[in-house]
N, C-alpha and C positions, 0 to 999 in steps of 0.2 A: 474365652467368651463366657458372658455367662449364662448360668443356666436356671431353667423355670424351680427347682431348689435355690438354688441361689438367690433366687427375685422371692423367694417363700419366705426361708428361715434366715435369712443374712444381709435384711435389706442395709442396715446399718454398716457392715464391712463393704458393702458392693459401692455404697456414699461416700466413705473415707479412704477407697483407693484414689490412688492418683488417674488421672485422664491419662488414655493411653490416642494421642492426638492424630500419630501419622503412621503406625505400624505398617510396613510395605513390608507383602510376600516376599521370599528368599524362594520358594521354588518355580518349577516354569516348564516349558513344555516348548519344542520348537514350534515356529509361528506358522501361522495360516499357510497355508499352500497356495503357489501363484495361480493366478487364474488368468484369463481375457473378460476384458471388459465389459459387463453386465448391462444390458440394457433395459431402463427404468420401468418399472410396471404399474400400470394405472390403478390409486384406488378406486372402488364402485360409486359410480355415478353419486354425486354430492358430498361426498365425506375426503376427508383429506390423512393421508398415513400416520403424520403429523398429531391429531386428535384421536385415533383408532387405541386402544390401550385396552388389553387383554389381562388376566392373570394367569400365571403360569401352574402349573403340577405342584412346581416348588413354593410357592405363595410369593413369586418374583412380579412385578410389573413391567408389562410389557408394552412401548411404545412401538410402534409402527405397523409393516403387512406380517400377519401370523403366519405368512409360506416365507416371507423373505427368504434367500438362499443363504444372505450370511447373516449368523445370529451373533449378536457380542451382548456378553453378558459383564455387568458389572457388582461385585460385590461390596458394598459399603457401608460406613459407617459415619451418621451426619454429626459424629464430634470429631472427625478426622481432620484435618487439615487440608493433606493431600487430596481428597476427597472434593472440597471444596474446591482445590484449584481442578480441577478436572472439570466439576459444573460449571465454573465461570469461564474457563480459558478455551475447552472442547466443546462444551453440549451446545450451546447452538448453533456450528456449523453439524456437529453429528447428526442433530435434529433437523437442519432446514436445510442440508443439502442431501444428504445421506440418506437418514431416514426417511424423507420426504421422497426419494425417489424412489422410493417400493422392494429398493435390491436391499436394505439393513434394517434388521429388527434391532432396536435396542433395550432388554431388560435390568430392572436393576432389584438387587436381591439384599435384605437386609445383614449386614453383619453388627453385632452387639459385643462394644468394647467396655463400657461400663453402665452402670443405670441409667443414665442419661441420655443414650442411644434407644435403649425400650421406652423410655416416655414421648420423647421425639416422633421414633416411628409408630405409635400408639394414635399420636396425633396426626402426620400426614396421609395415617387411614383411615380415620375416621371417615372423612367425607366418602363422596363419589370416586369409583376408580379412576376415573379421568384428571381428576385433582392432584395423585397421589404423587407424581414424580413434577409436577408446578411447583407445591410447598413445599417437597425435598430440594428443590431448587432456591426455594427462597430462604430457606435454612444455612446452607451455603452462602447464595451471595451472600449474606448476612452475620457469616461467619464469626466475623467479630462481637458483632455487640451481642448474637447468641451465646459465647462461648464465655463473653464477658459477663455476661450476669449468671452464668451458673456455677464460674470459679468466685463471683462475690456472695454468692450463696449458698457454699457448699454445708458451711456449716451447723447455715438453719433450717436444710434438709434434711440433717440428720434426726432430729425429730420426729421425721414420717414415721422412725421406726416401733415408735409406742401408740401408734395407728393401727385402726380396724385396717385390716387388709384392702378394703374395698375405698378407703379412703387417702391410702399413702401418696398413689402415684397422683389424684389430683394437686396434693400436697405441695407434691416438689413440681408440679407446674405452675403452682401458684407463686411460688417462693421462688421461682428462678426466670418469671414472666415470661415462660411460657405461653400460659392461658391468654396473657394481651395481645402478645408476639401474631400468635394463631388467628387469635380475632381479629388483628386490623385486619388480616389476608382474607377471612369470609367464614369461619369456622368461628360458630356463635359459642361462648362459654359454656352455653351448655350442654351442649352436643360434645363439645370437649370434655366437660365433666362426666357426662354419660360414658364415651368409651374407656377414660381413663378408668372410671370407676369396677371395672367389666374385668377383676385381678385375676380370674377362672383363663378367662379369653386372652390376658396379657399372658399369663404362664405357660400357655397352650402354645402361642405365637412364638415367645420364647424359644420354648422345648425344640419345633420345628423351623426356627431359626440355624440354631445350635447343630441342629442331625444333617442339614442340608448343608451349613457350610465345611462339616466336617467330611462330609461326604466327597464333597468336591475338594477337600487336600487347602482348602481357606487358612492360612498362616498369618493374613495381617491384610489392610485394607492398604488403599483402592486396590482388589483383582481383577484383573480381567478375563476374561474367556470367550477367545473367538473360535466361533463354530467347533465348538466341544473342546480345543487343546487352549490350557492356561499359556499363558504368555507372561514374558518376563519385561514386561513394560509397568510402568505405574503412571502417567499420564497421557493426556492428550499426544504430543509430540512424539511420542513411541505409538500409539494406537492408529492414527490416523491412516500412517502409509503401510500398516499392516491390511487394513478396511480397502486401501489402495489396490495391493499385492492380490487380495483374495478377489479382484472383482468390482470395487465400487469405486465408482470414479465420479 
């Protein structure tokens, strides 16, 4: 991962690594413990669990009821691949059945595989917390033509590195059409330039990126973590009858 050193003194080595696209944990924890079947809990009068989105301790974002009994956490990275197939082919039944019914909380926790990753999640926080896992999402579906214009521009990224610091990272969202990408979805140029510009607040985010996923034993993206123990799944199709098993039906 990299680190807010790294994003300091090394912007130019962190641009010329290679994309690290699908790296899937190798370690794991046995799975959720069975449970009986959980019965759905009301959100408060006019709001829906759906729309509820917290931030965690961790600086994770959190979709659904903040008591849920089962929590799944997801750590990622939106130049992964695998990543990708997990928002397109899991999150919205996880969202519109699961989380919607008040028994699953679902967070998702940033991992940084190369610079590309910190300018990304730079930009689907800028907005409102409520936005932040929509445009991680659109990222995703989008997978391709995202991932497409930043390996046709890797190279005149590299430039940012004779950049004022406060200047780089808008740099490479400019050069890798980021910045347009953002703004069809609602995130006006220059509310993007403002956070991008904010290099103190991205190295900070960094920093505590880095310590959280180390902390949690993070080897490679998409991880999972239900209800505290890592699990040895990496998509949808391994998670869901886990969600099942614990409880959520």
């Amino acid at each position: 991962m990299m680190t807010a050193k790294s994003l300091r003194l090394s912007l130019a080595l962190a641009l010329s690594a290679p994309l690290m696209l699908a790296a899937c944990s190798d370690e794991a924890s046995d799975a959720a413990t069975t449970g009986e079947a959980l019965a759905p809990i009301d959100p408060p009068a006019g709001t829906s669990w759906t729309e509820t989105i917290t931030v965690s301790s961790e600086g994770g974002y959190v979709m659904g009821n903040p008591a849920a009994p089962i929590k799944l956490i997801e750590y990622a990275s939106h130049t992964c691949g695998a990543c990708a197939n997990f928002a397109q082919t899991g999150k919205p039944t996880l969202k519109n059945k699961y989380v919607a019914s008040g028994v699953v909380s679902f967070e998702q926790r940033e991992v940084f595989l190369n610079f590309y990753d910190v300018v990304i999640a730079t930009l689907v926080q800028c907005g409102p917390k409520e936005q932040m896992q929509a445009l991680s999402d659109e990222v995703w579906q989008n997978h391709s033509e995202v991932m497409g214009n930043i390996q046709a521009n890797q190279q005149a990224t590299e430039a940012a590195a004779q950049l004022p610091k406060n200047q780089q990272f808008v740099f490479v969202a400019e050069a890798t059409g980021l910045l347009d990408f953002f703004a069809a979805r609602g995130l006006s140029k220059d509310q993007a330039r403002a956070c991008l510009a904010d290099a103190d607040k991205i190295e900070a985010t960094a920093k505590s990126v880095e310590a959280v996923s180390k902390a949690a034993g993070v080897t490679g993206t998409p991880t999972f973590v239900l209800n505290g123990k890592k699990l040895d799944v990496n998509g949808w199709a391994g998670v869901e009858p886990l969600l099942q098993r614990a409880g959520a039906r």
